[in-house]
C-alpha positions as CSV (number, residue, x, y, z in Angstrom):
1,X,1.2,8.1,2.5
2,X,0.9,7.6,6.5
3,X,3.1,7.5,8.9
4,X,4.4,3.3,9.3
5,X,2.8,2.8,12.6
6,X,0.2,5.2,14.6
7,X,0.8,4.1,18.3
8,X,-1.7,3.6,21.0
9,X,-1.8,5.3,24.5
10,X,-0.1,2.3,25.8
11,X,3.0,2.4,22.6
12,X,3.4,5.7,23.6
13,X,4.2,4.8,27.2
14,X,6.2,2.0,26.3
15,X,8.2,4.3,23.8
16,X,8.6,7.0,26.6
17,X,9.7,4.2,28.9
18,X,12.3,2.5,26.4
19,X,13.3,6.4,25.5
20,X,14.0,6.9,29.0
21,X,16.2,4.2,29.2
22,X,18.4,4.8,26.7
23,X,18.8,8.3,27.5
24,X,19.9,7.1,31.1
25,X,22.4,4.5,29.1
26,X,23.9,7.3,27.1
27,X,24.3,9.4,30.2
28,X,26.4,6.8,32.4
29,X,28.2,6.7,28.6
30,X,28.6,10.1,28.7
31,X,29.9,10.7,32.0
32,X,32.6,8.0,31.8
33,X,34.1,9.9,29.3
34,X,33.8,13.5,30.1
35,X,36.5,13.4,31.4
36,X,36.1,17.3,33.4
37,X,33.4,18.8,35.0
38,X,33.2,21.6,32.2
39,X,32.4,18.9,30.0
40,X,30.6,16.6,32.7
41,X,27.8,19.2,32.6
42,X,27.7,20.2,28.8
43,X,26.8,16.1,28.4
44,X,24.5,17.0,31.3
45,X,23.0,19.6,29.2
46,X,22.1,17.7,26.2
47,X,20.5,14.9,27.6
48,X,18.4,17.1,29.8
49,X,17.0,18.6,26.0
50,X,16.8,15.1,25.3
51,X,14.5,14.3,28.5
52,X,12.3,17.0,27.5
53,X,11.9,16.3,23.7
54,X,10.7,12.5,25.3
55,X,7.8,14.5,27.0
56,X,7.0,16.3,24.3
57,X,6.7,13.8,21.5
58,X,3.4,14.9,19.1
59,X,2.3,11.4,18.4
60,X,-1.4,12.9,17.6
61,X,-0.6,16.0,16.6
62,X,-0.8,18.1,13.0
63,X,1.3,16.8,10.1
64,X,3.3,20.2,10.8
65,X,4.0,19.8,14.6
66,X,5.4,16.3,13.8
67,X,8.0,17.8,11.0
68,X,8.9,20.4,13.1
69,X,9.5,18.0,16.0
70,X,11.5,15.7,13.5
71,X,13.7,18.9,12.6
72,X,14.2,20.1,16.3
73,X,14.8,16.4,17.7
74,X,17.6,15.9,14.4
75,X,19.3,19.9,14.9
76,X,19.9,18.9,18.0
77,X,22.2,16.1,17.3
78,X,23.7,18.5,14.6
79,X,24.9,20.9,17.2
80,X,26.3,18.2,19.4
81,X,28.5,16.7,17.0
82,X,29.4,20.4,16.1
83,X,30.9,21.0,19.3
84,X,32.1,18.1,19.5
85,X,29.9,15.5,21.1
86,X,28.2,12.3,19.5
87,X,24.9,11.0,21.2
88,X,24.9,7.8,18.9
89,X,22.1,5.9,21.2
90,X,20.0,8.7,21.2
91,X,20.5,9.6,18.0
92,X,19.5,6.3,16.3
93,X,16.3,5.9,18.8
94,X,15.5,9.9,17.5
95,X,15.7,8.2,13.8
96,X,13.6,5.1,14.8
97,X,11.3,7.2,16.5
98,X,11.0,9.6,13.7
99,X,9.1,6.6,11.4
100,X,5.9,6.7,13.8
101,X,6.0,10.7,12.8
102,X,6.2,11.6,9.4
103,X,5.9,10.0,6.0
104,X,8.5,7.5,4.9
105,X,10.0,9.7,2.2
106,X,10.4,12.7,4.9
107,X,11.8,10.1,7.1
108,X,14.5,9.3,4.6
109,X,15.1,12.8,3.7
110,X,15.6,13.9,7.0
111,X,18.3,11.0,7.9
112,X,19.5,11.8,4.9
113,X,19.9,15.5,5.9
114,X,21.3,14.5,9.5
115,X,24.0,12.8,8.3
116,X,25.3,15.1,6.2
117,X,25.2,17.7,9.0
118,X,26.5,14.6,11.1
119,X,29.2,13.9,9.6
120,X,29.9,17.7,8.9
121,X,29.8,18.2,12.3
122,X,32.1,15.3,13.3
123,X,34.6,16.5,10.5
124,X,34.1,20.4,11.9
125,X,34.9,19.3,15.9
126,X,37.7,16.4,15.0
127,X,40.6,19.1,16.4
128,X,39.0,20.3,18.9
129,X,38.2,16.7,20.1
130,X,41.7,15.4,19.6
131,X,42.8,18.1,21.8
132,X,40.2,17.6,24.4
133,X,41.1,14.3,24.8
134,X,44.9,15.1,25.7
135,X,43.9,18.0,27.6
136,X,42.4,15.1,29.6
137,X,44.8,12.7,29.2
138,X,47.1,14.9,31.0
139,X,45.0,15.7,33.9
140,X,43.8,12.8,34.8
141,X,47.1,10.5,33.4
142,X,46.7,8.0,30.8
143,X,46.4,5.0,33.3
144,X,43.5,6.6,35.2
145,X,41.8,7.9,31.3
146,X,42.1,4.4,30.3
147,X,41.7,2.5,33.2
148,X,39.7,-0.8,32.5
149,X,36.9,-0.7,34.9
150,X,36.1,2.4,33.5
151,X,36.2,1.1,30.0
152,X,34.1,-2.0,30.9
153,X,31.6,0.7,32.7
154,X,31.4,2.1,29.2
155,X,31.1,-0.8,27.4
156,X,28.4,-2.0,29.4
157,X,26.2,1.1,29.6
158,X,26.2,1.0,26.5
159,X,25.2,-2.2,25.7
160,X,22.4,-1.8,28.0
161,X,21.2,0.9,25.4
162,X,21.8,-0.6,22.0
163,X,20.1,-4.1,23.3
164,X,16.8,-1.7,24.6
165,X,17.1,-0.1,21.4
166,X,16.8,-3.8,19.3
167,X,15.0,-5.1,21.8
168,X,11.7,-2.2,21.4
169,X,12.0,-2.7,17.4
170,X,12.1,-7.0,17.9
171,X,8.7,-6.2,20.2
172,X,7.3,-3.7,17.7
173,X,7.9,-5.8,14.5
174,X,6.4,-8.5,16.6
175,X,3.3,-6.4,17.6
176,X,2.5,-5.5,14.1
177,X,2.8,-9.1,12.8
178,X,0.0,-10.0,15.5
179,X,-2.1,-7.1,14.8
180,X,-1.7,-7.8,11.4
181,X,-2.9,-11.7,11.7
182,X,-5.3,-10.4,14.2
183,X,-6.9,-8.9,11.2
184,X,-6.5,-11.4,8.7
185,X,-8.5,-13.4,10.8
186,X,-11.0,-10.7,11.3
187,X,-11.3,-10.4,7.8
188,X,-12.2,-14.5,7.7
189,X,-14.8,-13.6,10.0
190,X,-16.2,-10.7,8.7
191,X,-16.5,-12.7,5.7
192,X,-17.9,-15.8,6.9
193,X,-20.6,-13.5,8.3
194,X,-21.1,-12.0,4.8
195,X,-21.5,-15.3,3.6
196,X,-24.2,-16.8,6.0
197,X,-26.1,-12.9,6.1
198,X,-25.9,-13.7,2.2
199,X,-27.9,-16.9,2.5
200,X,-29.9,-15.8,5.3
201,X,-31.1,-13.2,2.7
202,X,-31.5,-15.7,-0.8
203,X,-33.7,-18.2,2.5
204,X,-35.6,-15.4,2.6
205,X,-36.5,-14.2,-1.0
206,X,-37.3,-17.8,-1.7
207,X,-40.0,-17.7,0.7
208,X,-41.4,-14.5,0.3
209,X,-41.7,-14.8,-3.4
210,X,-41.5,-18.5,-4.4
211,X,-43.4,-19.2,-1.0
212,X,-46.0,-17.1,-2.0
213,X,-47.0,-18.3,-5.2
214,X,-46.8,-22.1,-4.2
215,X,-49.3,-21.8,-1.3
216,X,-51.6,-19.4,-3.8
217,X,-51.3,-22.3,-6.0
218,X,-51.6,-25.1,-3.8
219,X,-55.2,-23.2,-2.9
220,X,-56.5,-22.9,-6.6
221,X,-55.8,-26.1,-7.3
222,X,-57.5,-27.9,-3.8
223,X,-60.3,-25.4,-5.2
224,X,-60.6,-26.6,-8.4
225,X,-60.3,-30.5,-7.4
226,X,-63.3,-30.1,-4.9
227,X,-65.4,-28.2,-7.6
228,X,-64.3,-29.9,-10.6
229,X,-68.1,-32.1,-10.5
230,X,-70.0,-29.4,-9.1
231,X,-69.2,-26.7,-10.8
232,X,-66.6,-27.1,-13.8
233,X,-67.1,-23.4,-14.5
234,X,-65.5,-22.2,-11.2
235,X,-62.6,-25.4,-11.7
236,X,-61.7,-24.1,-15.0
237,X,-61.6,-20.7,-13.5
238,X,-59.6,-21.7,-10.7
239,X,-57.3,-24.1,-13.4
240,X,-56.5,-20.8,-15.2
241,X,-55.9,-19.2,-11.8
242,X,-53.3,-21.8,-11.1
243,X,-51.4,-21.7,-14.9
244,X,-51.0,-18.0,-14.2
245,X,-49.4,-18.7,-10.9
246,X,-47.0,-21.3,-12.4
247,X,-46.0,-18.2,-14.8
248,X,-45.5,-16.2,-12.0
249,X,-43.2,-18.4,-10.2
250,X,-41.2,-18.8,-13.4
251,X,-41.0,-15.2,-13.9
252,X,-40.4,-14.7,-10.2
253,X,-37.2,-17.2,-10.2
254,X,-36.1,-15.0,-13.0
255,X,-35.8,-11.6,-11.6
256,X,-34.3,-13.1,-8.6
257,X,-31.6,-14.5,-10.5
258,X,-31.5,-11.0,-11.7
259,X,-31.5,-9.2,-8.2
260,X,-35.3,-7.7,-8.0
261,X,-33.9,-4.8,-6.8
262,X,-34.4,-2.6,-9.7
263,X,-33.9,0.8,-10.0
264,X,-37.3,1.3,-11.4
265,X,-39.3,-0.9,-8.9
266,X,-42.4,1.0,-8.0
267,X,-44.0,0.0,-4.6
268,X,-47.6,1.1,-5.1
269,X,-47.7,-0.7,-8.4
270,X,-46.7,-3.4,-7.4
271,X,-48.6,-4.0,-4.5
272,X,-51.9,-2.8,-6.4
273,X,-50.7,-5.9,-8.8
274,X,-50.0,-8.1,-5.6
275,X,-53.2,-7.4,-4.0
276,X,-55.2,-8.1,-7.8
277,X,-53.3,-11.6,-8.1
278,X,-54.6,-12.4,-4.5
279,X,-58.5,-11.3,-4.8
280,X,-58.3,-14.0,-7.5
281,X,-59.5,-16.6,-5.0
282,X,-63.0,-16.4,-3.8
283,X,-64.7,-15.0,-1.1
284,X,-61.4,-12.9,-0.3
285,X,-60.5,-9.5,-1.5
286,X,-57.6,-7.3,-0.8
287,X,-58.2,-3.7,-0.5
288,X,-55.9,-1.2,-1.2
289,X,-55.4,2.7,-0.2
290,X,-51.7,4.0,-1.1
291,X,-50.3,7.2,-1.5
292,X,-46.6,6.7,-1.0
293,X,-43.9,9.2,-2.1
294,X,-40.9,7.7,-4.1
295,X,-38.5,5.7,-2.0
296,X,-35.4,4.2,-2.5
297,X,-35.1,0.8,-4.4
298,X,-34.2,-1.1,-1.6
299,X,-36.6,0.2,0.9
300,X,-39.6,-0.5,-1.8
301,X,-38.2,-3.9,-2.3
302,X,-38.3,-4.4,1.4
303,X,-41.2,-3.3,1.8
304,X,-42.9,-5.5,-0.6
305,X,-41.9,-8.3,0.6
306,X,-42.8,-7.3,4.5
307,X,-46.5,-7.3,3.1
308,X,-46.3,-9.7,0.3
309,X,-45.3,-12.3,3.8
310,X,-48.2,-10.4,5.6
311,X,-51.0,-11.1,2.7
312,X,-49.4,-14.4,2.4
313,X,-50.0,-14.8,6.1
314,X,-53.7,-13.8,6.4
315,X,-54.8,-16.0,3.4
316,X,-52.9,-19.6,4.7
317,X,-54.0,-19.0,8.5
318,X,-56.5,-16.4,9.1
319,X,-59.8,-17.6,7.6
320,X,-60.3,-13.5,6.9
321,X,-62.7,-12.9,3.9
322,X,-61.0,-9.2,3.5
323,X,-57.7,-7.4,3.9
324,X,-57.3,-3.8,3.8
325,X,-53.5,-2.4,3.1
326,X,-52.6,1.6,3.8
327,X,-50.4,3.7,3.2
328,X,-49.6,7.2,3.8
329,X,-46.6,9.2,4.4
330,X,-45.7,12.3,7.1
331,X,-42.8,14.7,6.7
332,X,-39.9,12.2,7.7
333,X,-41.9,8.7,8.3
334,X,-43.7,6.1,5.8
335,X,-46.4,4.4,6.8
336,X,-48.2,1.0,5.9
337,X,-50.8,-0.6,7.5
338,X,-52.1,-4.3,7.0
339,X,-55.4,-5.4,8.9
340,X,-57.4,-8.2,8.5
341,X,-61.5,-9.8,10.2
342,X,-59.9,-13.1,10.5
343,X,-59.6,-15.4,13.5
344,X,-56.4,-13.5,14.9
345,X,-53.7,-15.1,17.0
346,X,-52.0,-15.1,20.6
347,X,-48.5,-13.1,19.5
348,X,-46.8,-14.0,22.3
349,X,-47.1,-18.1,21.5
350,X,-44.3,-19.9,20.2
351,X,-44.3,-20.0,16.1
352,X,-42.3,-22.5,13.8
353,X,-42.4,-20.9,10.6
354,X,-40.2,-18.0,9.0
355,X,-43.0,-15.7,8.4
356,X,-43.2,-13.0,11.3
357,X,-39.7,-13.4,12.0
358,X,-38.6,-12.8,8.2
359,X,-41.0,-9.3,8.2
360,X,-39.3,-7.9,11.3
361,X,-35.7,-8.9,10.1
362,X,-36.4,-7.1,6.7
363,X,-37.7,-4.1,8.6
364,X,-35.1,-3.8,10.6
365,X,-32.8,-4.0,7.6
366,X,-34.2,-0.5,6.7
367,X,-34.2,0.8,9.6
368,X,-37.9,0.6,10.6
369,X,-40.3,-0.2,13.1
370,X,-42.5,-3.3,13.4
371,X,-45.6,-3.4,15.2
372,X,-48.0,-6.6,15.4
373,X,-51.4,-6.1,17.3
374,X,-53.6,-9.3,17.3
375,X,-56.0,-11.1,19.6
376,X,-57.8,-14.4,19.3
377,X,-60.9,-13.8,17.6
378,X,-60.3,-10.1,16.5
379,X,-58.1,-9.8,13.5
380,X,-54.4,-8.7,13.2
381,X,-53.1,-5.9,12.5
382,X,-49.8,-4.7,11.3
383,X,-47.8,-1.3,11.3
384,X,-44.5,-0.8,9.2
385,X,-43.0,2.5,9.8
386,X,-39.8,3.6,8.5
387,X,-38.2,6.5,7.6
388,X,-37.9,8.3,4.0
């Protein structure tokens, strides 16, 4: 278990500041009732230990360093109340303070400890503060011991202490119900985000798979309505071209209701399968080179999808009559390349559809690098590289 509260650069100034205070408080307390100089600079004493423990407060130190800090801050009041001193504005800040240090349970045993040794202590120095008191009483005369500017001086500094005291915890409860909100709403956000990165991603399955298959439909079946009087052979063929596809998009909504992302998804399979399906429809062929290592699920699944979108691509607007896909891997980089003798394109125009944009987004996703080379009239060419 952690410590309640681990402050920032600027709680720890604030707590020296605050500590500061009530050390001065308890001072002014102090002095108005040392009644002798002996004693005037044994109170001295103490609460210069106590300025020096404020400097020295491990905040980000070592487990250790903080319970040894706890014990020396707590022996200290010990000792006092042995010879017959009590510190009580101090001492309470020392227990506050002690919660930002340790554990809650150490916290509680060390109080616990302190006030057995307080009141020990107290007990142990009652006669010798009984007759310090008289000893006082009769140098200075009772009127002048108990004179009432004097006790309102007392009264006062004090209170200037205990209300610093309750005022720091009122401003640190407050600051951790703000942080806390603070994060609530955070949390909101973060998952808003999750949500709308969620359907960002289920936007952009449907289209690379779903997407796919339609618009390879869509051809076979403008194909086999132009040839369906002049050559019925080719429209049946292109017929059964389009029943498989219709199984494909059925079988394609079902492993995305079943998260494609299989641990048993094999990249060069599947594109081999992928670039078969497409060199279904005439006069264009997909040619395939691949020699991948095994990668992980999601970076196949990725990857699949960045050149299922980039076959998709060259057979709706390219006009190319061949595609040729590569793939090779070096000792920390995998490779694939998609090229195409179709019409090309300007890359730098303006585009309305999902396509480019939804390969660069899923390469980025696995932390790869996309590179688009086309010209009007000379092919495109694409470059995925990520690493393994």
């Amino acid at each position: 278990m952690q410590p309640f509260h681990q402050p920032s650069s600027v709680d720890q100034r604030v707590l020296r500041y605050v500590e500061g205070s009530i050390i001065v408080c308890s001072l002014l307390t102090g002095a108005m009732t040392g009644g002798t100089q002996v004693l005037g600079l044994q109170i001295l004493g103490f609460h210069l230990v106590f300025a020096l423990l404020s400097q020295i407060v491990p905040l980000g130190g070592p487990l250790w360093r903080r319970r040894g800090y706890v014990a020396l801050n707590f022996s200290v009041f010990a000792v006092a109340a042995v010879v017959g001193f009590r510190f009580d504005l101090v001492m309470y800040w020392s227990i506050a303070k002690s919660c930002f240090l340790v554990r809650r349970r150490e916290v509680l045993l060390a109080v616990g400890l302190l006030g057995l040794a307080y009141a020990a202590g107290v007990w142990w120095s009652l006669p010798m503060r009984i007759e310090r008191t008289l000893d006082a009483i009769a140098i200075q005369g009772l009127y002048t011991y108990f004179a009432p500017r004097r006790i309102l001086l007392d009264h006062i500094s004090f209170f200037l202490g205990a209300s610093t005291f309750a005022v720091m915890i009122g401003c640190l409860a407050i600051a951790e119900r703000t942080s806390r909100q603070r994060a609530e709403a955070l949390t909101q956000q973060v998952e808003k985000l999750a949500a709308a990165l969620e359907r960002t991603r289920i936007a952009r399955d449907i289209h690379d798979t779903l997407g796919h298959s339609l618009t390879t439909l869509g051809v076979q079946l403008q194909l086999a309505h132009r040839l369906h009087q002049q050559n019925p052979q080719r429209s049946f063929e292109a017929l059964e071209a389009a029943r498989t596809l219709t199984s494909d998009c059925l079988r394609t909504v079902r492993q995305t209701l079943q998260n494609i992302q299989a641990s048993d998804f094999d990249l060069a399979q599947a594109l081999e399968a992928l670039a078969h399906q497409m060199s279904r429809q005439p006069d264009f062929r997909v040619c395939v080179a691949v020699d991948l290592p095994p990668l992980p699920p999601k970076t196949s699944y990725q990857l699949y999808h960045i050149l299922l979108e980039g076959l998709t691509n060259i057979q709706k607007h390219a006009q190319a009559r061949s595609a040729t896909l590569k793939g090779w891997a070096t000792s920390d980089t995998v490779v694939l390349m998609l090229s195409d003798n179709g019409q090309g394109f300007d890359p730098s125009a303006p585009t309305a559809g999902f396509g480019l944009r939804g390969m660069q987004e899923r390469t980025l996703l696995i932390g790869g690098h996309f590179d688009l080379k086309s010209a009007p009239g000379q092919g495109t060419q694409i470059c995925i590289t990520v690493p393994q």
